[in-house]
C-alpha positions as CSV (number, residue, x, y, z in Angstrom):
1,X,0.0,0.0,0.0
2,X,2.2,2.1,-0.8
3,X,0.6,5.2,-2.8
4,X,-2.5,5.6,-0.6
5,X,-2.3,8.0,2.8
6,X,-1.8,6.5,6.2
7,X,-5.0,8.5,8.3
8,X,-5.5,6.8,11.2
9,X,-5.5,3.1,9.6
10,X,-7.6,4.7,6.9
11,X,-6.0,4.4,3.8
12,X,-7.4,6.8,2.0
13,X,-6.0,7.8,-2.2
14,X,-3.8,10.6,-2.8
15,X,-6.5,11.3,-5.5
16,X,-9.4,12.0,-2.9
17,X,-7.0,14.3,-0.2
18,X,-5.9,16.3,-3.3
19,X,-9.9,16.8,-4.5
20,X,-10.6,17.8,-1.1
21,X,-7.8,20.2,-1.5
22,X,-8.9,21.4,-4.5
23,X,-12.5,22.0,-3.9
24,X,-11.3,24.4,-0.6
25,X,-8.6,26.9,-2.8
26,X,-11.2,27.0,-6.0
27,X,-14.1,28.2,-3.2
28,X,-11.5,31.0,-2.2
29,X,-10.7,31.9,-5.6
30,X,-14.4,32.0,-6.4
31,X,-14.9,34.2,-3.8
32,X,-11.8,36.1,-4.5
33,X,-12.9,36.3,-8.1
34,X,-16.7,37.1,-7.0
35,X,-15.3,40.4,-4.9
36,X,-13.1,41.8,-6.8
37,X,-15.9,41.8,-9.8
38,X,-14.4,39.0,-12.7
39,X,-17.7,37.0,-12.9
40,X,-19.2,40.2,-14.9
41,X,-16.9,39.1,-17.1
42,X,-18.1,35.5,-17.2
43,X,-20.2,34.0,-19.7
44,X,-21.7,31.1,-17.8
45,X,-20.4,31.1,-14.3
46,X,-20.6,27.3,-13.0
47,X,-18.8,25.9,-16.1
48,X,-16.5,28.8,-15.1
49,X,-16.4,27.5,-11.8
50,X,-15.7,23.8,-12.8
51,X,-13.1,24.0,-14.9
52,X,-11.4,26.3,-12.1
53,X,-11.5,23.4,-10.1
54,X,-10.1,21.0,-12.7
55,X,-7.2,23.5,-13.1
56,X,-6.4,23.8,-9.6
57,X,-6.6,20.4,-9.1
58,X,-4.0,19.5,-12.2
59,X,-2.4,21.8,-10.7
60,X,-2.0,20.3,-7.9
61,X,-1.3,16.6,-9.2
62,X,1.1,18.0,-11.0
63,X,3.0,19.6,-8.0
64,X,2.1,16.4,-5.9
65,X,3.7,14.1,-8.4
66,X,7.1,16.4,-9.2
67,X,7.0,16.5,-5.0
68,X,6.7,12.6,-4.9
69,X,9.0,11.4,-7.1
């Protein structure tokens, strides 16, 4: 078991934790993005918001996996 996370006895996929990550920065981002006025900008705003998220979390597989190996 060697790529999973250790929570507890809980072995719980890298996959999920970085999700989990995900989901919290993209909900301060929207709300970053929200104040400072961007979503006037927007065409239709929860596509907008989903693929932030799927950014972000590439993003953060990406850094994960450079980290890991």
């Amino acid at each position: 078991m060697i790529g999973e996370i250790d929570v507890y006895g809980l072995f719980v996929p890298p996959l999920l934790v970085l999700a989990v990550v995900a989901w919290a920065v993209s909900a301060l981002l929207r709300r970053g993005l929200r104040a400072v006025g961007a979503y006037g900008w927007v065409w239709h705003p929860p596509l907008f918001d989903f693929a932030l998220y799927v950014l972000v979390l590439s993003g953060l597989a990406g850094l994960w996996s450079a980290w890991t190996t």
